[in-house]
LUMDOTOR-739001 format. One record per residue: residue number from 1; residue in one letter; x, y, z of N, C-alpha, C in turn. Coordinates in nm, 3 decimals. Layout:
N
<pt><n>NUM</n><res>A</res><n_c1>X</n_c1><n_c2>Y</n_c2><n_c3>Z</n_c3><ca_c1>X</ca_c1><ca_c2>Y</ca_c2><ca_c3>Z</ca_c3><c_c1>X</c_c1><c_c2>Y</c_c2><c_c3>Z</c_c3></pt>
...
//
This chain:
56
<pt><n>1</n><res>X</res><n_c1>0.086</n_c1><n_c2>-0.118</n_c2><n_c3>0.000</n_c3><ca_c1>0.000</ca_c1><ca_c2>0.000</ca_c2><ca_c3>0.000</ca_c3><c_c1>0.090</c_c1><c_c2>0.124</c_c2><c_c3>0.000</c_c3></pt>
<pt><n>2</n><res>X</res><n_c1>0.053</n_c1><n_c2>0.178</n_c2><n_c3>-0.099</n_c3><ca_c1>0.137</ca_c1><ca_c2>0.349</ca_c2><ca_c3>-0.112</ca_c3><c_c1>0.110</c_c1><c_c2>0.430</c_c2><c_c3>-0.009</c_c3></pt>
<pt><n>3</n><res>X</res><n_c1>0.186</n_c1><n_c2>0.543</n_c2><n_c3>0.002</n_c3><ca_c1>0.144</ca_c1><ca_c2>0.645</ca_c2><ca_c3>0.123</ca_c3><c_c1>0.047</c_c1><c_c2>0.716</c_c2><c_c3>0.091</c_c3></pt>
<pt><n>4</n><res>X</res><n_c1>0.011</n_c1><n_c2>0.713</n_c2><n_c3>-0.065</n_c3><ca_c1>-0.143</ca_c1><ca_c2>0.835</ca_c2><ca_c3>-0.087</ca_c3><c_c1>-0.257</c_c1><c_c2>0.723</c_c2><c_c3>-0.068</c_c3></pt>
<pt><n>5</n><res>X</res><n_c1>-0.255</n_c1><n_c2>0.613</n_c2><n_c3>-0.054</n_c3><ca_c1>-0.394</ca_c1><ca_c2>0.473</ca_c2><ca_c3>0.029</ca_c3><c_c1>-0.377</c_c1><c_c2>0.476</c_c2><c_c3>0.181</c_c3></pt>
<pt><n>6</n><res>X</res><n_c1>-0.314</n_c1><n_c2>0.478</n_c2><n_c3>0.186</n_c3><ca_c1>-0.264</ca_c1><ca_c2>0.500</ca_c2><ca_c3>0.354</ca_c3><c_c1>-0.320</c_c1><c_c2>0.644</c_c2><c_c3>0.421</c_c3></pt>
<pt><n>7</n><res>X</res><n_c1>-0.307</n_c1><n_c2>0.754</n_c2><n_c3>0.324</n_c3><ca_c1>-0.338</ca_c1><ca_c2>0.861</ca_c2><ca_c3>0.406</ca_c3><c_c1>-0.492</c_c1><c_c2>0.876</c_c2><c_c3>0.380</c_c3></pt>
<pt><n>8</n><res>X</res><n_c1>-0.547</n_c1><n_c2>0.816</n_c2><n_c3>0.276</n_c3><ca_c1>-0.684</ca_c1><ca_c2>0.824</ca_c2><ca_c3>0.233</ca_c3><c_c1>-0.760</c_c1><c_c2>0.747</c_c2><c_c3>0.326</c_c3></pt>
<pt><n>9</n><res>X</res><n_c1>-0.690</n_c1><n_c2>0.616</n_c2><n_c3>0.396</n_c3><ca_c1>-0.748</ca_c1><ca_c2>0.535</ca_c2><ca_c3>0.475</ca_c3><c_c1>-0.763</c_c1><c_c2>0.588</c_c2><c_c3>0.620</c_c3></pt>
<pt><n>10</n><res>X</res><n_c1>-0.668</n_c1><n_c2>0.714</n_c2><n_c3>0.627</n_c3><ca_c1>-0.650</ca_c1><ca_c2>0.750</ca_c2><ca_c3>0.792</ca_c3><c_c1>-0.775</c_c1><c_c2>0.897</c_c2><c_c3>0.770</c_c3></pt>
<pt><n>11</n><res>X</res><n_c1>-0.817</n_c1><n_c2>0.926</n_c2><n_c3>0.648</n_c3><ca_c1>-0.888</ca_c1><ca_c2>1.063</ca_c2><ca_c3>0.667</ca_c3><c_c1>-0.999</c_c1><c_c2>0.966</c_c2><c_c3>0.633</c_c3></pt>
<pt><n>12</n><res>X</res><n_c1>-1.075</n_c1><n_c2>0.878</n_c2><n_c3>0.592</n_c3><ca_c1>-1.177</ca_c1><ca_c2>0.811</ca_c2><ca_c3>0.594</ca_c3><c_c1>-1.243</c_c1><c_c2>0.744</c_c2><c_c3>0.746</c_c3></pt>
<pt><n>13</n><res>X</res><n_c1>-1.139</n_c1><n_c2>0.692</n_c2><n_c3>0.805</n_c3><ca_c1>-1.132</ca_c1><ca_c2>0.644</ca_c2><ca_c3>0.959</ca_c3><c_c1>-1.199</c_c1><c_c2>0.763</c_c2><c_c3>1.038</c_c3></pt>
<pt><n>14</n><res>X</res><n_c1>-1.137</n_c1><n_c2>0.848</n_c2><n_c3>1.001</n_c3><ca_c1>-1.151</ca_c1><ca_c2>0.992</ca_c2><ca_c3>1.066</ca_c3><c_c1>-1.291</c_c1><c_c2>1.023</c_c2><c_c3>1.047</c_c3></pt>
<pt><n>15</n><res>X</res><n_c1>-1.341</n_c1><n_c2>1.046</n_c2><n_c3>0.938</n_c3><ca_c1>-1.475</ca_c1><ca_c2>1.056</ca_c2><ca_c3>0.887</ca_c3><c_c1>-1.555</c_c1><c_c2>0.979</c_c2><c_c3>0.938</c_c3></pt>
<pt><n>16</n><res>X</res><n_c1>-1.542</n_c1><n_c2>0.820</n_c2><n_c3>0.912</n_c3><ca_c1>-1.609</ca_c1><ca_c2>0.701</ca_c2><ca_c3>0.969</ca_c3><c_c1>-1.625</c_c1><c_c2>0.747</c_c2><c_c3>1.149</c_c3></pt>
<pt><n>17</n><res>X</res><n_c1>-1.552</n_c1><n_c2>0.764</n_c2><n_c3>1.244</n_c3><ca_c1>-1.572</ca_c1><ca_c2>0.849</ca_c2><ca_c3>1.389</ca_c3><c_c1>-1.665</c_c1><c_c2>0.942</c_c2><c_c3>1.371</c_c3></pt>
<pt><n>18</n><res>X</res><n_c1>-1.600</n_c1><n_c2>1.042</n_c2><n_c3>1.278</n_c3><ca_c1>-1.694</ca_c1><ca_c2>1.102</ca_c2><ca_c3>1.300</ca_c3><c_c1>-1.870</c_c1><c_c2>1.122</c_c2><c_c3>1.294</c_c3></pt>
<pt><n>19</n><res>X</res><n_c1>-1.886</n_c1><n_c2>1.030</n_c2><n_c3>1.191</n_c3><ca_c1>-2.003</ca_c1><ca_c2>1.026</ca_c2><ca_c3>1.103</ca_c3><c_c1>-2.071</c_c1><c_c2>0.912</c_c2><c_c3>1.229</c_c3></pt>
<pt><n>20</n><res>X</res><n_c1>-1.995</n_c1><n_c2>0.808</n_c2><n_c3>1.304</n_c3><ca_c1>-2.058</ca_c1><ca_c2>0.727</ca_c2><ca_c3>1.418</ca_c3><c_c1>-2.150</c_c1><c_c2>0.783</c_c2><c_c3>1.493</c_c3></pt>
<pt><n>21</n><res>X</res><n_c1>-2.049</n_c1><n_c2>0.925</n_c2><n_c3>1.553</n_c3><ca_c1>-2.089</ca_c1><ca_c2>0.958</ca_c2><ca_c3>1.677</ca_c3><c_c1>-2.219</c_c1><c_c2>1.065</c_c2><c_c3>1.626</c_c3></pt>
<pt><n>22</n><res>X</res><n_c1>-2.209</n_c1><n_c2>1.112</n_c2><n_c3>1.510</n_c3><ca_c1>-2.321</ca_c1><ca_c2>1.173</ca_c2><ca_c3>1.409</ca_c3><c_c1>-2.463</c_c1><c_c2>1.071</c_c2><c_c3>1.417</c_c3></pt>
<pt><n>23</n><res>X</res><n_c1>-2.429</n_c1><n_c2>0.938</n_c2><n_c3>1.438</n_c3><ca_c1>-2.514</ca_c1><ca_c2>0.873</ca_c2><ca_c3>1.420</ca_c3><c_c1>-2.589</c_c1><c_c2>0.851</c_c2><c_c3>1.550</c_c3></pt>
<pt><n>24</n><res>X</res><n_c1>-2.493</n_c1><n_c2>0.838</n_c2><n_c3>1.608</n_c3><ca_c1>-2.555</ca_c1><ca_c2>0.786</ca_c2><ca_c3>1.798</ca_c3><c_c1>-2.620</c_c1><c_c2>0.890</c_c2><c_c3>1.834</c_c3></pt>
<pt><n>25</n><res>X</res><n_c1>-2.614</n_c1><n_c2>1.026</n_c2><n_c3>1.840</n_c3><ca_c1>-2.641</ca_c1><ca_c2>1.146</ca_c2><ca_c3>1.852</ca_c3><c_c1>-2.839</c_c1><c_c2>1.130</c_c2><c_c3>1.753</c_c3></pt>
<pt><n>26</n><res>X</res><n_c1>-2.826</n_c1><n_c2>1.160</n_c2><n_c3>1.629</n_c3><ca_c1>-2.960</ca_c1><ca_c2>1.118</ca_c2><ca_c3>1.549</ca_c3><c_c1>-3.041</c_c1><c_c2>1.011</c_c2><c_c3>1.598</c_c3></pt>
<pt><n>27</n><res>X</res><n_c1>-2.977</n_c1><n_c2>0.941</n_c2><n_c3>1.612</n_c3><ca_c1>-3.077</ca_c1><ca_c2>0.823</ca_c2><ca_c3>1.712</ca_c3><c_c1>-3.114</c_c1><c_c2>0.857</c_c2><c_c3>1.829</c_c3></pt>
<pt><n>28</n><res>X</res><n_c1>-3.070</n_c1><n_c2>0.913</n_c2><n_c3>1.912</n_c3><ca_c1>-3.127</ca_c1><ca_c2>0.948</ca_c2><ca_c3>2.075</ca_c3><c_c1>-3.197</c_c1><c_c2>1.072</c_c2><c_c3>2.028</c_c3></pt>
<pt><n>29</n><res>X</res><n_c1>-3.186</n_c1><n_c2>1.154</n_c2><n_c3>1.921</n_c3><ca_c1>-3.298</ca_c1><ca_c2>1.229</ca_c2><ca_c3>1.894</ca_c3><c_c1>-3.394</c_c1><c_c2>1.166</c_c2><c_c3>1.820</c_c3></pt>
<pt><n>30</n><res>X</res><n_c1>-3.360</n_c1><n_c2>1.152</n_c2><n_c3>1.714</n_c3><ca_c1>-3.468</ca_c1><ca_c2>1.114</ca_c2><ca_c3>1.649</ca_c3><c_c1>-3.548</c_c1><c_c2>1.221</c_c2><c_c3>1.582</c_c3></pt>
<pt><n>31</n><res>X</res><n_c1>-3.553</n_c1><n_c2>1.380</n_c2><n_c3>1.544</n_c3><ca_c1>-3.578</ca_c1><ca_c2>1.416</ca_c2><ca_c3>1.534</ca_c3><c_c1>-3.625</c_c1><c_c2>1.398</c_c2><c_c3>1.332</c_c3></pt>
<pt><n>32</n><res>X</res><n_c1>-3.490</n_c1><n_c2>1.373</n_c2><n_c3>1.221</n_c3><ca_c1>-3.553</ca_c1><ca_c2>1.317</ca_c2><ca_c3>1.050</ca_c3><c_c1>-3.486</c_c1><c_c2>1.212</c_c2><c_c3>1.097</c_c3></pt>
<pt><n>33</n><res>X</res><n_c1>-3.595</n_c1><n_c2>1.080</n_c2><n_c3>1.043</n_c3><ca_c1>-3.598</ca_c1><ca_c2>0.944</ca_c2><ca_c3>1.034</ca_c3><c_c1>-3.440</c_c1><c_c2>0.953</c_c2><c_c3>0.890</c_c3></pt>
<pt><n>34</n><res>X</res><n_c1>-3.477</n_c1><n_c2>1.043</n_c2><n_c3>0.783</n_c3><ca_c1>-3.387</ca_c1><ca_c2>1.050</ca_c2><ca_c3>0.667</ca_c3><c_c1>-3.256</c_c1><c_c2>1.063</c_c2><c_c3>0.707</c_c3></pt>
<pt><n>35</n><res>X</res><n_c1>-3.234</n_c1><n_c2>1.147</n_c2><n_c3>0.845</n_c3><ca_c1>-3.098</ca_c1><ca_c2>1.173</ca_c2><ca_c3>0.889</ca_c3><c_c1>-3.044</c_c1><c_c2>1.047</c_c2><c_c3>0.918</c_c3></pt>
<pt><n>36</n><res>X</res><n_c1>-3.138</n_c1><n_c2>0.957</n_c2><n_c3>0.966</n_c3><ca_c1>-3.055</ca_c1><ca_c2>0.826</ca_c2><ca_c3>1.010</ca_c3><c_c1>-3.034</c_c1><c_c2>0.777</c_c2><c_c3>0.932</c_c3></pt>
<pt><n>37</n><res>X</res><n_c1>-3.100</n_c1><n_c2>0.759</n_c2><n_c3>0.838</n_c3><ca_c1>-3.079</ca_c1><ca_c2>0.692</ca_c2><ca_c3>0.698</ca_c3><c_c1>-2.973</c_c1><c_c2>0.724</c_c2><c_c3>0.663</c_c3></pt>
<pt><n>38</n><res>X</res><n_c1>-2.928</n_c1><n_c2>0.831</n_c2><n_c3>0.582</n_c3><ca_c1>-2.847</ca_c1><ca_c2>0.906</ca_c2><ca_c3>0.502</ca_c3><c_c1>-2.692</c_c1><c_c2>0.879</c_c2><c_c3>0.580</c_c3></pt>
<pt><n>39</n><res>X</res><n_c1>-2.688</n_c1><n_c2>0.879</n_c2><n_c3>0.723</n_c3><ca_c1>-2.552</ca_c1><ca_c2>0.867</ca_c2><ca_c3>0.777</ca_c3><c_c1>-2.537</c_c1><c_c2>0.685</c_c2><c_c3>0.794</c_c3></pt>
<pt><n>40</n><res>X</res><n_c1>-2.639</n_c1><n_c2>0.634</n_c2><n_c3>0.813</n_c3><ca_c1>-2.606</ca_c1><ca_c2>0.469</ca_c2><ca_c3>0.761</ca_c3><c_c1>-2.520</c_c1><c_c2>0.448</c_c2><c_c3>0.642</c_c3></pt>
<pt><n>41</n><res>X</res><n_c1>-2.613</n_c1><n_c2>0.529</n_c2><n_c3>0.504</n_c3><ca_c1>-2.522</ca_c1><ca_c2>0.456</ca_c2><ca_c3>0.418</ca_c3><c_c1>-2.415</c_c1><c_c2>0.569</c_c2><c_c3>0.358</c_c3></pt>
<pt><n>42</n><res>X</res><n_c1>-2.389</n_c1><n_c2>0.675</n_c2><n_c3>0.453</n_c3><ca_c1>-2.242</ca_c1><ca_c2>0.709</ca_c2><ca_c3>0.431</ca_c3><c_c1>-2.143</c_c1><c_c2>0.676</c_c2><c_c3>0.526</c_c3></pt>
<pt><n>43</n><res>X</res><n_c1>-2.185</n_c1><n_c2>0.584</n_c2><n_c3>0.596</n_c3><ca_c1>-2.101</ca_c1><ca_c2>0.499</ca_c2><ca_c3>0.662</ca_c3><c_c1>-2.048</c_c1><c_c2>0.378</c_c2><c_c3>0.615</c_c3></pt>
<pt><n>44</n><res>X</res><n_c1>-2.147</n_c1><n_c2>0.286</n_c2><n_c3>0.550</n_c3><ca_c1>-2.128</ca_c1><ca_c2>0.166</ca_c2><ca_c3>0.466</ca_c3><c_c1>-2.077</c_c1><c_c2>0.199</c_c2><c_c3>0.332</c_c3></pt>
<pt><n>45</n><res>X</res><n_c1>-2.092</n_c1><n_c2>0.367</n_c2><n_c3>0.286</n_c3><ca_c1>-2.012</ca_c1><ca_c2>0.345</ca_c2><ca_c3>0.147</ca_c3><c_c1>-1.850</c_c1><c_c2>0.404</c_c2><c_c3>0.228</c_c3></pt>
<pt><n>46</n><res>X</res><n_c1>-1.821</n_c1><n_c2>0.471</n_c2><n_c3>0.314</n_c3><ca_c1>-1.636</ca_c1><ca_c2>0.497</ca_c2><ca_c3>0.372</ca_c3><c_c1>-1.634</c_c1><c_c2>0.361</c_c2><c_c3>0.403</c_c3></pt>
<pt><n>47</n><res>X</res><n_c1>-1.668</n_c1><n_c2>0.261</n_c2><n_c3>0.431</n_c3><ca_c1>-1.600</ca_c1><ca_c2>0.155</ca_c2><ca_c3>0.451</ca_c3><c_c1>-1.582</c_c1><c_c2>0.070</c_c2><c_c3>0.428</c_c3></pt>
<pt><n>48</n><res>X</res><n_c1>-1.655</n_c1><n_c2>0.020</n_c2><n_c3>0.223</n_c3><ca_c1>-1.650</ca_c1><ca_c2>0.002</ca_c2><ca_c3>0.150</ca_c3><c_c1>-1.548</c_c1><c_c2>-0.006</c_c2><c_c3>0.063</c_c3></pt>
<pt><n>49</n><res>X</res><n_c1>-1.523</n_c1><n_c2>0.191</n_c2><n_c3>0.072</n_c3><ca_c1>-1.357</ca_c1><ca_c2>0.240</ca_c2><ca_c3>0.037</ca_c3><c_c1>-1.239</c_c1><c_c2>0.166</c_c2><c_c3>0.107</c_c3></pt>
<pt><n>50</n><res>X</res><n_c1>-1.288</n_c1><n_c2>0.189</n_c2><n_c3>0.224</n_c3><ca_c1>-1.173</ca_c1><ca_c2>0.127</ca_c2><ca_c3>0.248</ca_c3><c_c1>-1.091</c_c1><c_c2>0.031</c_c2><c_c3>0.270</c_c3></pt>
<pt><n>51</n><res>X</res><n_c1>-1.224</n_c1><n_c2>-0.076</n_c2><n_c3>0.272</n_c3><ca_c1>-1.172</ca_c1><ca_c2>-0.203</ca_c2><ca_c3>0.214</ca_c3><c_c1>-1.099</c_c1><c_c2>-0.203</c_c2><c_c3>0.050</c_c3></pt>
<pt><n>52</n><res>X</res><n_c1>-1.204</n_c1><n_c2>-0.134</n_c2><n_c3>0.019</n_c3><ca_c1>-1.127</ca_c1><ca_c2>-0.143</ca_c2><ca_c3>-0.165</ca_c3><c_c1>-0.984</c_c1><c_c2>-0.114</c_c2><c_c3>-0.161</c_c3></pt>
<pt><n>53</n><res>X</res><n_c1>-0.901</n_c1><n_c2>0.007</n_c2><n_c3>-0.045</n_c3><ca_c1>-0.836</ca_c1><ca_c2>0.029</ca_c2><ca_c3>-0.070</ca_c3><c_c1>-0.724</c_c1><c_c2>-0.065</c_c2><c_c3>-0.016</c_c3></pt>
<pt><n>54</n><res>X</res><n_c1>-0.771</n_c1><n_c2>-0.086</n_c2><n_c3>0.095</n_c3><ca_c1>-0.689</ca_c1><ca_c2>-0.219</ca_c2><ca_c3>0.183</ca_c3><c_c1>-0.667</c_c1><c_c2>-0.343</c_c2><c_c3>0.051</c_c3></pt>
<pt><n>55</n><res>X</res><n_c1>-0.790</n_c1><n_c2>-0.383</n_c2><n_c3>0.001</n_c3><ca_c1>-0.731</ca_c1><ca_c2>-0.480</ca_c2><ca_c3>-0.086</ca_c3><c_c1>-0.623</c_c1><c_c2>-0.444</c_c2><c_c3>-0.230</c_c3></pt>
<pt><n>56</n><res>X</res><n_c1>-0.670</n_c1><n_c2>-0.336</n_c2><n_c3>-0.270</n_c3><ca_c1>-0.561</ca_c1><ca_c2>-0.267</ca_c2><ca_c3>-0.338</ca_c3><c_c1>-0.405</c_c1><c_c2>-0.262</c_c2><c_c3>-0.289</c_c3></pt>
//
C-alpha cells in the first residue's frame, strides 16, 4: 500500500468516527428518520472504500 492509500485510509477512519458519533447522537434524537438513513449509508459506502483500498 502506497502512502497516498494510507493517508486516504486515515482521513476516511476519521470521517467514519466522526459520522458514528453523528449517528448515535440522530438516534437518541430522532428528530428526520432520513438523517438516520443518510448517515447509515455514508457509513457503509467509507468503509467500503476502504476495504477497496486495503485490498488494493
Amino acid at each position: 500500500m502506497d502512502k497516498k492509500a494510507q493517508k486516504k485510509i486515515d482521513v476516511l477512519r476519521h470521517r467514519l468516527t466522526k459520522l458514528r458519533q453523528q449517528l448515535a447522537g440522530a438516534k437518541t434524537q430522532m428528530d428526520d428518520v432520513e438523517e438516520v438513513r443518510r448517515l447509515e449509508q455514508d457509513i457503509a459506502s467509507a468503509e467500503a472504500e476502504v476495504e477497496k483500498l486495503k485490498a488494493s
